[in-house]
DOFI-967851 format. One record per residue: residue in one letter; x, y, z of N, C-alpha, C in turn. Coordinates in steps of 0.1 Angstrom, whole numbers, plus 5000, padded with zeros to 4 digits. Example, Ala and Ser with C-alpha at 12.3 -4.5 7.8 and 13.67 -1.06 7.14 Angstrom:
DOFI-967851
A513249435078512349555078513249675078S512849785071513749895071512950005079
end
This chain:
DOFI-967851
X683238732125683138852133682838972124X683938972112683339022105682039042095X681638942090680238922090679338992100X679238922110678138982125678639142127X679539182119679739372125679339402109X679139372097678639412085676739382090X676639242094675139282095674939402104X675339392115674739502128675039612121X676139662110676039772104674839802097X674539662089673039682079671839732085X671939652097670839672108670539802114X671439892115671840012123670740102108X671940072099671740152087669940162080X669440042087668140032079667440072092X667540072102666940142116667240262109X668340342107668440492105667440552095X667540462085666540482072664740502081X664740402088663340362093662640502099X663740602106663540672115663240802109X664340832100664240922086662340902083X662440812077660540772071659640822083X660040812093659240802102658740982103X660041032104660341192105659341262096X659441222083659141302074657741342072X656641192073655541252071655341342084X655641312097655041412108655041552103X656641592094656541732091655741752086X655541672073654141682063653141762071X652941702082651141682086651241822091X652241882093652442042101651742122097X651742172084651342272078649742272074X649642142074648042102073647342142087X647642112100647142142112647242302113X648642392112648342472113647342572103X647642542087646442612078645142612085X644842492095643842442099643442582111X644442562121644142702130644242792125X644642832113644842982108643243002101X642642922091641242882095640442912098X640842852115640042872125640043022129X641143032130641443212136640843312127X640943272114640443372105638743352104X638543262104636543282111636343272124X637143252132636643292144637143492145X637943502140638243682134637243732129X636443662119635243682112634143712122X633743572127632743602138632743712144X634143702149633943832161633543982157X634343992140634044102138632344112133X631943972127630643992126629244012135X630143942146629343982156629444172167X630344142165631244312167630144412159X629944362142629044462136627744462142X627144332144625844292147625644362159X626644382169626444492184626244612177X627044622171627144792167625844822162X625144732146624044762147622844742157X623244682167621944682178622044802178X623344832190623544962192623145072186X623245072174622445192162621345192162X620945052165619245072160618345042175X618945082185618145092193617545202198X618645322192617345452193616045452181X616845382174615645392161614045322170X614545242174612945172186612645242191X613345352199613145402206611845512205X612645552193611945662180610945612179X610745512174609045412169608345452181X608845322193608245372203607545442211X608845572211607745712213607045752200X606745732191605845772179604745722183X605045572182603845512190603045562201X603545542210603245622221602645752221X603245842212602145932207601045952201X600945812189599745782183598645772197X599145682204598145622209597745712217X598445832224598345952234597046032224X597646052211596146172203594946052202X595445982195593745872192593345852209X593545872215592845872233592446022235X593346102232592646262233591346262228X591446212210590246202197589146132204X589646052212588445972217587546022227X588546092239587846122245587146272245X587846342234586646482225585746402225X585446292210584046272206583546232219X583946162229583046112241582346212249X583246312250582646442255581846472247X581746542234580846572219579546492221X579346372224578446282223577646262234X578446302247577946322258577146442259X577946562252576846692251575246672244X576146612232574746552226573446512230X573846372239573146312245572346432258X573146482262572146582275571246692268X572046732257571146822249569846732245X569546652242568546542236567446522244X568346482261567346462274567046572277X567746672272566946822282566046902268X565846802259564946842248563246802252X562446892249561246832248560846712240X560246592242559946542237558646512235X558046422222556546432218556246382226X555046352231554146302238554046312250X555146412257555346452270553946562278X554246532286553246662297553446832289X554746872285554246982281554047042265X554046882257553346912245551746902247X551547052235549747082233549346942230X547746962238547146822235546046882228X545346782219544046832208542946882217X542546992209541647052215542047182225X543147202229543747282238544047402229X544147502234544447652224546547602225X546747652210548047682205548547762213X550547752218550847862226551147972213X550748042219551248162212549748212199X548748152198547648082191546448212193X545648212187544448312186543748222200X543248332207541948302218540848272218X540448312206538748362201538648172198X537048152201536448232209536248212225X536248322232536048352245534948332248X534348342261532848352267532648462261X533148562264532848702261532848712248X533648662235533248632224531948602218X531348482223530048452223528948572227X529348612240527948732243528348822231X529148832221529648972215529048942203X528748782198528248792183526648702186X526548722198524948702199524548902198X525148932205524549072205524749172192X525949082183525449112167524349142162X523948942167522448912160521548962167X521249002181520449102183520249252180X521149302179520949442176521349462159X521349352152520849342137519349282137X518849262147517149222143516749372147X517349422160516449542163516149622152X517749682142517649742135516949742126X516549612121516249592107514649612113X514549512118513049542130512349702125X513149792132512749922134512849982117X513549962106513450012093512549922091X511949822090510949762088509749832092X509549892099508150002109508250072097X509550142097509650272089509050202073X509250102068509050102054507250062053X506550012067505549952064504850162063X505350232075504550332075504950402064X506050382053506250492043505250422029X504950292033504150232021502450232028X502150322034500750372039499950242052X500750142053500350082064500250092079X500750182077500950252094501650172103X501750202117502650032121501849932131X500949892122499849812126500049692117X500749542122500949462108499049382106X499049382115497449312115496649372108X496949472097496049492089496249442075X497749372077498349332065497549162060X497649132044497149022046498148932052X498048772051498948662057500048682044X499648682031500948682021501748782021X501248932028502249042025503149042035X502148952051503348972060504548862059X504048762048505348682047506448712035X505748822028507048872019507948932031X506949082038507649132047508649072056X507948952066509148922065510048842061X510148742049511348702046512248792037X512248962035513049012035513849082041X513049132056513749162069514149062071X513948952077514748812079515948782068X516048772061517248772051517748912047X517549032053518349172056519249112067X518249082081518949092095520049022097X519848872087520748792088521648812083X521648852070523248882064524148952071X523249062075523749152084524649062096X524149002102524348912110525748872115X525448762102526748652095527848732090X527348852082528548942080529349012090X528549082104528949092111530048992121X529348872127530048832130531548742126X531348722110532448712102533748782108X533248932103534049022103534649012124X533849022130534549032144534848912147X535148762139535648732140537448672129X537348772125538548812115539148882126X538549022131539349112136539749052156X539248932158539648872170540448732168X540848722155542048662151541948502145X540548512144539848382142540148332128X540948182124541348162115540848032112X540847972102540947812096539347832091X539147742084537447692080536447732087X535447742084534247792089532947742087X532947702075531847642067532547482060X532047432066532747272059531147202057X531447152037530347092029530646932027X530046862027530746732019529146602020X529346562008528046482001528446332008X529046302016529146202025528046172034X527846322041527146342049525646342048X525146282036523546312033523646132032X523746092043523545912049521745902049X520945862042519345902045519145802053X519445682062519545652071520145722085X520945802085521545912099520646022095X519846032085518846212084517746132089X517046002084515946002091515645952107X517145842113517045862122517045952132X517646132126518146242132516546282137X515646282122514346272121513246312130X513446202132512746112146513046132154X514346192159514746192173514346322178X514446442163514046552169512546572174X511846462166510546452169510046412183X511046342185511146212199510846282210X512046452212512746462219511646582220X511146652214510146712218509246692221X508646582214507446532228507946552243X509046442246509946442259509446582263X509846672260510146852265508646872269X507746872259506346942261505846952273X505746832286505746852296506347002302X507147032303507947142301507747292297X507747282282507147382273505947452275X504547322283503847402281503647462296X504847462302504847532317505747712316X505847742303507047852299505847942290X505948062293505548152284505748132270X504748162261505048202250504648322239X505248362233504948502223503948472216X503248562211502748512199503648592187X504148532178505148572164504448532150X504048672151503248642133504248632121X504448522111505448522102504548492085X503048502087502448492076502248392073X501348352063501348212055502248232038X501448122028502348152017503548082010X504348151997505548081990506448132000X506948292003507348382010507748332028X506748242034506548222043507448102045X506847972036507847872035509047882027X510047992021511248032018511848062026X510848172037511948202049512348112060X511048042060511447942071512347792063X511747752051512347642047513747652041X514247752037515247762030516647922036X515647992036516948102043516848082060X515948052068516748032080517547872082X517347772074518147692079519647742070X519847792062521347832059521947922063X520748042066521948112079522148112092X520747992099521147982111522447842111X522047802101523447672102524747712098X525347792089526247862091526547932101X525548022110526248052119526247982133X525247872133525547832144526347682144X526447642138527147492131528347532124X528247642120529447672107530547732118X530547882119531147952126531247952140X530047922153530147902163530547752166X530147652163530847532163532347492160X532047562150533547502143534947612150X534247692154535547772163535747712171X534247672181534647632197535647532196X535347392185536047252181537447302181X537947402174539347422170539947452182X539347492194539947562207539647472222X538847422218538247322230537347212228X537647152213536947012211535746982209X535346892206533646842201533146872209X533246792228531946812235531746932239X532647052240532347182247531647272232X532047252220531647272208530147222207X530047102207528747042210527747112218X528047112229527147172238526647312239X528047422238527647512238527347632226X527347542211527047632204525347612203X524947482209523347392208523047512217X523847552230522747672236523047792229X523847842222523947932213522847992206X522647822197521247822190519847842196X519847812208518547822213518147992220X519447972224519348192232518948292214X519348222205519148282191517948342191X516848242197515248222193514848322205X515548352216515048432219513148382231X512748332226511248302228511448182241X511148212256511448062265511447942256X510147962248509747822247510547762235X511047852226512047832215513147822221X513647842232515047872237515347742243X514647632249514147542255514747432244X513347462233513147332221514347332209X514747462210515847512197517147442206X517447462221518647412223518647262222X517647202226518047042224517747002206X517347052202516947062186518547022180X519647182184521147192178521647112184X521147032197521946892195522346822191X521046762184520846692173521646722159X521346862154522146902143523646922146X523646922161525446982160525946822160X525246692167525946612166525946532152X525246552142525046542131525846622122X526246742122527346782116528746752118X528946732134530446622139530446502133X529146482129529546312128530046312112X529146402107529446382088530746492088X531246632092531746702090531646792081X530146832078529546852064528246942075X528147062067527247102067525247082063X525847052056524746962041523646922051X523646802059522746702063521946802080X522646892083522146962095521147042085X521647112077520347232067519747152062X519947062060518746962058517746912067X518146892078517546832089516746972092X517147092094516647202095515447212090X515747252083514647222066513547152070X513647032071512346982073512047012089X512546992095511847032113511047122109X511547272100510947402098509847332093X509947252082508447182077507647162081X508047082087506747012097506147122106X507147192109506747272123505247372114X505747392102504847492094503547422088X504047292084502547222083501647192094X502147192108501047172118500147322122X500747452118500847562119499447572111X499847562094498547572085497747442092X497847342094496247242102496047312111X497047342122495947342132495747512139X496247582136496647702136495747802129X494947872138493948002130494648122135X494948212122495548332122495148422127X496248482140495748592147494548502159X494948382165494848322176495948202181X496548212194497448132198497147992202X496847942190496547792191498047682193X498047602204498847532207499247402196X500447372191500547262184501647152188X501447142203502447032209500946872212X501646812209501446692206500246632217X500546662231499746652243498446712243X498346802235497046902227496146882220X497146772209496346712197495746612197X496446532205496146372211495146392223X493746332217493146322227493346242237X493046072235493545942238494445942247X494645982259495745992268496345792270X495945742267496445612270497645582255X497045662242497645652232498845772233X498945882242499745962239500845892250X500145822260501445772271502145672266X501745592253502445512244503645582238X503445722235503845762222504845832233X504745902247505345962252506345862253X506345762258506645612268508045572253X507645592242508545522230509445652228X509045782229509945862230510745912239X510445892252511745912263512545762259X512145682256512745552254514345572240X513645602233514645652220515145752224X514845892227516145962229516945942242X516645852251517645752261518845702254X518545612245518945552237520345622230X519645712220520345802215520845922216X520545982230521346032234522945982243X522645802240523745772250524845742241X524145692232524945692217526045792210X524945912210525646032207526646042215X526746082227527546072236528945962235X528745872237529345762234530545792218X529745842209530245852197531345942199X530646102202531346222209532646182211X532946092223533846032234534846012223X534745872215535145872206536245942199X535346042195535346152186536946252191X536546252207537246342214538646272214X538546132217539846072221540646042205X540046022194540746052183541346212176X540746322187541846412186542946402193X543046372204543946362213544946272206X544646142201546046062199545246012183X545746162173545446092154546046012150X547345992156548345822152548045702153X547045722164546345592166545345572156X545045662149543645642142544045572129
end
């Protein structure tokens, strides 16, 4: 018995021990779990206050956005103001631009049209004003001519003079009247505002191919007329034989009648109203010059020829030239067939017996200046539409 109450003591005693062991580590494990929540508490303390900051700085910095925001918002308010100045600015621009004249419009000057604001001359009445220059500088010279024949004992009778004195006589009244003239009308055309070029030279224009077909045509074209011609009165105009005689006719009337009728009347009309009104009416110009029906007639279709011959070269040169010889000829049929101090006829229909041979010669001459008169014309046209648009040219 005693034995079995010594074990159950052992038994009890080593249970007690068991329970002890058992106790101890649990405490152990305490302090470990709780370090563990304290840990936790102290970063979750962290968080919160880190998150706590993180509000706060929202909180701070949401006016700061706000600030941007409206800055922004006011960028974008001026750069839209900026924009819509220059849009207005450029809009002005643009209506200023459409309500500008522009080139090539209806109310820009077209070639040939007078300048606004621009010299007038010449007028119609311009023209009657420097023809009646050249008339009332022939009268004058005319009438001191009387006076010098009666102060040098001739009385005023020329027909008692020989053929060489009346051709000194007159190629120095002729080269008096004219200067007179050309000076004259210079000057009233200075004082009626008349400006630019007047006289244009140039060695282009002496083509001996366009002089001799000019030639010819002047030749052509008076045949053509004679029909005509010999239905008109004519003067008789004594101009002498002689050196005297061919100087005035060969050499001083084709320079001052081509300067002033090619030079100065031409070249005005062109600058104010173009080739073909230039064309046409300085050719009658030339012919009312002569004065004589039958010269008035043959002189105007004559300056056709030379006025279209000076448009074409732009040169004076090849018209006084053409001059020149017409005067030639005209003075060599004069000495053949022509007896001094009788009105012998020297048109072509007069000289030619052979009427079958002159209806040849008539027949080949309306034929050519057909021709070239359509030519001329044609050219003219030309001529005219390359003032109008020089860009094109």
């Amino acid at each position: 018995m005693d034995q079995m109450e010594n074990v159950m003591q052992e038994m009890n005693e080593h249970k007690q021990q068991g329970e002890s062991r058992t106790e101890t580590p649990g405490r152990a494990a305490g302090p470990g779990v709780g370090a563990a929540e304290t840990g936790g508490a102290a970063n979750t303390g962290k968080a919160a206050e880190t998150a706590g900051a993180a509000e706060t700085a929202g909180a701070a910095g949401a006016p700061e956005r706000e600030s941007i925001g409206a800055a922004e918002s006011a960028g974008r308010a001026e750069a839209a103001g900026r924009a819509e100045a220059a849009g207005a600015t450029d809009a002005g621009r643009a209506s200023e631009t459409a309500g500008a004249p522009q080139a090539g419009s209806g109310n820009a000057p077209q070639a040939g049209a007078p300048k606004p604001g621009g010299s007038r001359f010449p007028t119609f009445g311009d023209l009657l004003a420097m023809l009646g220059i050249a008339f009332v500088a022939q009268i004058l010279v005319g009438v001191l001519g009387r006076f010098v024949l009666v102060a040098m004992g001739y009385g005023g009778d020329a027909s008692t003079l020989t053929q060489d004195v009346v051709g000194k006589i007159m190629a120095v009244l002729y080269f008096v009247s004219m200067s007179v003239t050309l000076g004259g009308v210079l000057y009233y055309r200075h004082v009626r505002g008349g400006r630019g070029r007047w006289a244009r030279f140039s060695i282009r224009g002496l083509n001996p191919a366009l002089l001799l077909w000019a030639f010819v045509l002047i030749f052509a074209v008076g045949v053509v007329l004679e029909p005509l011609l010999r239905l008109l009165p004519e003067v008789s105009l004594e101009v002498g034989r002689g050196l005297w005689t061919m100087v005035s006719l060969i050499v001083l009337a084709p320079v001052f009648e081509e300067l002033l009728c090619r030079g100065v009347v031409l070249g005005s009309l062109r600058e104010r109203y173009g080739v073909t009104v230039a064309w046409l009416v300085s050719s009658l110009f030339f012919g009312v010059l002569h004065l004589q029906p039958v010269q008035v007639v043959s002189a105007t279709v004559v300056g056709l020829v030379l006025g279209y011959v000076c448009l074409a070269t732009d040169s004076l040169w090849p018209s006084m030239l053409l001059h020149a010889l017409n005067n030639a000829a005209a003075y060599l049929l004069m000495i053949l067939f022509v007896t001094p101090g009788e009105n012998t006829s020297t048109l072509l229909i007069d000289l030619v017996e052979n009427h079958t041979l002159y209806g040849v010669i008539y027949g080949a001459a309306v034929i050519l200046s057909a021709l070239s008169g359509w030519m001329m014309v044609r050219t003219l046209r030309r001529m005219k539409e390359a003032e109008k648009n020089p860009a094109e040219v």
